[in-house]
C-alpha positions in Angstrom: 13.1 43.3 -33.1 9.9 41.5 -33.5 11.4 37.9 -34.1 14.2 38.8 -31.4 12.0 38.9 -28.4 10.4 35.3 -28.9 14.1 33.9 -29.6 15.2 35.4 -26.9 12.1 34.4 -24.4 12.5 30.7 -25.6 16.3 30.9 -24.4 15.4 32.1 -21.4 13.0 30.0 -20.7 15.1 26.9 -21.5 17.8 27.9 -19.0 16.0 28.8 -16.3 14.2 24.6 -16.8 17.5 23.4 -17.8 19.0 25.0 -14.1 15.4 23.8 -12.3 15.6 20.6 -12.0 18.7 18.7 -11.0 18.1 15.0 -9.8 19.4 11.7 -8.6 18.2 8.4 -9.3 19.3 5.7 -6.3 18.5 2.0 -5.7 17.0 1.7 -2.4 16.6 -2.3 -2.4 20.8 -2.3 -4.0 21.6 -0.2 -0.8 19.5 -1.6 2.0 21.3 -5.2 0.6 24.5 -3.6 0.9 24.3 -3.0 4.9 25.2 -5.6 7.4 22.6 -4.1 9.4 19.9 -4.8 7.3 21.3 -8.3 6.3 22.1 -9.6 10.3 17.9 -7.8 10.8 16.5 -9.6 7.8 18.4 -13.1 8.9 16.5 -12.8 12.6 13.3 -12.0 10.9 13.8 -15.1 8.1 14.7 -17.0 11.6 11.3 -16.0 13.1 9.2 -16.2 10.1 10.6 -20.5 9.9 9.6 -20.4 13.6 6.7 -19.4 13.3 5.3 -21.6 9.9 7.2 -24.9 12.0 4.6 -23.7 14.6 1.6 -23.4 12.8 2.7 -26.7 10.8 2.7 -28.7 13.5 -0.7 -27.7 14.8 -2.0 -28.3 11.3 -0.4 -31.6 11.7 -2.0 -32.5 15.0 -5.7 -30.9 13.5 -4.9 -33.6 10.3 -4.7 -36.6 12.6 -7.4 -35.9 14.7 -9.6 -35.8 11.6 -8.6 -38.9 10.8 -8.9 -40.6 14.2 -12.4 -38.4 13.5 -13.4 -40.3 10.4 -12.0 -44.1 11.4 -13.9 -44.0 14.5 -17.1 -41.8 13.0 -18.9 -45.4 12.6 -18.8 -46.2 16.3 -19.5 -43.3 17.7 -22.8 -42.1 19.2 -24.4 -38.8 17.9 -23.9 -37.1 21.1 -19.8 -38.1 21.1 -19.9 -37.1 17.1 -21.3 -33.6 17.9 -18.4 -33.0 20.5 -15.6 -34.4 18.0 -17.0 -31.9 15.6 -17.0 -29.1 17.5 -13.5 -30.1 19.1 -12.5 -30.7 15.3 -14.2 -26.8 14.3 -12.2 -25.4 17.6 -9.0 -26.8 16.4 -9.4 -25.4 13.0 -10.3 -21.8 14.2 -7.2 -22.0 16.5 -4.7 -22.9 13.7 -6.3 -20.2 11.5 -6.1 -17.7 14.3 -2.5 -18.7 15.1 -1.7 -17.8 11.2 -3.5 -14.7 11.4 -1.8 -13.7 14.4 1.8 -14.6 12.9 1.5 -13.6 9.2 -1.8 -11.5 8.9 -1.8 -7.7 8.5 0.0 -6.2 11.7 0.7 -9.9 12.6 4.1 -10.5 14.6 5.9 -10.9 11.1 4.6 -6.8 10.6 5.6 -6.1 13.8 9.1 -7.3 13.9 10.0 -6.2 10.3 8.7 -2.7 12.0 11.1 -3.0 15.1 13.7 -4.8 12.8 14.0 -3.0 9.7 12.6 -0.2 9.8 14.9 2.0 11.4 17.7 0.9 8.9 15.3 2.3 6.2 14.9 5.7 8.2 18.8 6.0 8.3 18.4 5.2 4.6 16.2 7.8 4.1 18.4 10.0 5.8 20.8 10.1 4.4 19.6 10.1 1.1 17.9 13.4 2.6 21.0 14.8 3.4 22.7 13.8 0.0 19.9 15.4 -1.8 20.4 18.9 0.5 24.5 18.4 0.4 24.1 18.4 -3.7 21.5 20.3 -4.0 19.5 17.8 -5.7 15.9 18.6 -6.5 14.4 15.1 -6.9 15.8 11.5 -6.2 13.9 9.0 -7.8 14.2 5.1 -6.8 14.3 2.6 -9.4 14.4 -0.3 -6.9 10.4 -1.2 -7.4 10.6 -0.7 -11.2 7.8 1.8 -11.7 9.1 5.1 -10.7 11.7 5.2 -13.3 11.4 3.8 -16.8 14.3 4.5 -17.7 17.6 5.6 -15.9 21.0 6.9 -16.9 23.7 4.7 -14.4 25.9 8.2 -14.6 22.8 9.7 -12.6 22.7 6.8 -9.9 23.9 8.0 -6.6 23.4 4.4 -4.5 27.0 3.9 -4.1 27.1 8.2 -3.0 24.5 7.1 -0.3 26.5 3.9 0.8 30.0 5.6 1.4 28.0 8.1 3.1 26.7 5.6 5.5 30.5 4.4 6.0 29.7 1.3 4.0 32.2 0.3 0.8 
C-alpha cells in the first residue's frame, strides 16, 4: 500500500497538468499580411512615409546649396553679413531636423498614422484571437511572429489560418 499511494499521486498529478494547459501557437505578422485591410492601411502609410522623406529631402537639398553659396561667397563677405549667413545657415539646419523629428520621431506623424491606420486592424486581430482562445477553450496562445516567444513550435498547434477564416478571410 506504501508504494501504491506515490504511484498513484504521480498519475494524478500528471493528468490533472496534462488537462491544465491547452494552447495555441498563431502568427500574428502571417495574419495581419493576410488582410486587405491591413495591406490597403500599410500602402497609405508607405505613401505618407515617401511624402514625407521627399519633403525633408528637398529642404536638406535647399540647406546644401545655401552652404555652398555660404562658402563660395565667405571670402567677400563682411563679418557682420557672415554672422547672419550663419545664423540663417544654423536656422535652416534646426528646421530640417525639427521637420524630421516631427515626421519620424517618437509620436511623430509616422506614429500617429500607424496608430489611426493600423492599429485597429490589430485590435480586431486580437479579438478575435480572444474569442478563438474562449470558443476552444484554449489556455494560452503564443505568437511566434517576433521569434522570441516560441522557440520552437509544432505547425499542428498553429491556429493562424483558424483566426483568418474567422475573420472571413480565405
Amino acid at each position: 500500500m506504501k508504494k501504491l499511494f506515490p504511484v498513484v499521486c504521480c498519475l494524478l498529478l500528471l493528468s490533472f497538468t496534462a488537462n491544465a494547459q491547452r494552447y495555441a501557437v498563431i502568427d500574428s505578422k502571417y495574419i495581419l499580411e493576410k488582410l486587405p485591410d491591413y495591406k490597403q492601411s500599410q500602402t497609405k502609410l508607405d505613401q505618407f512615409s515617401v511624402q514625407w522623406q521627399q519633403e525633408i529631402e528637398k529642404k536638406q537639398a535647399d540647406l546644401d546649396k545655401m552652404y555652398k553659396d555660404y562658402d563660395a561667397e565667405q571670402v567677400m563677405l563682411s563679418d557682420d553679413l557672415k554672422k547672419k549667413r550663419e545664423d540663417e545657415l544654423f536656422n535652416k539646419e534646426k528646421e530640417v531636423r525639427d521637420l524630421q523629428k516631427k515626421r519620424f520621431g517618437f509620436e511623430g506623424d509616422l506614429f500617429k498614422k500607424r496608430q489611426e491606420l493600423i492599429k485597429p486592424i490589430q485590435d480586431k486581430v486580437y479579438i478575435a484571437i480572444q474569442k478563438l482562445a474562449v470558443d476552444k477553450s484554449y489556455d494560452f496562445i503564443l505568437d511566434k511572429s517576433e521569434g522570441i516567444t516560441v522557440i520552437f513550435a509544432d505547425p499542428k498547434l498553429d491556429r493562424s489560418d483558424d483566426v483568418l477564416k474567422f475573420l472571413g478571410v480565405k
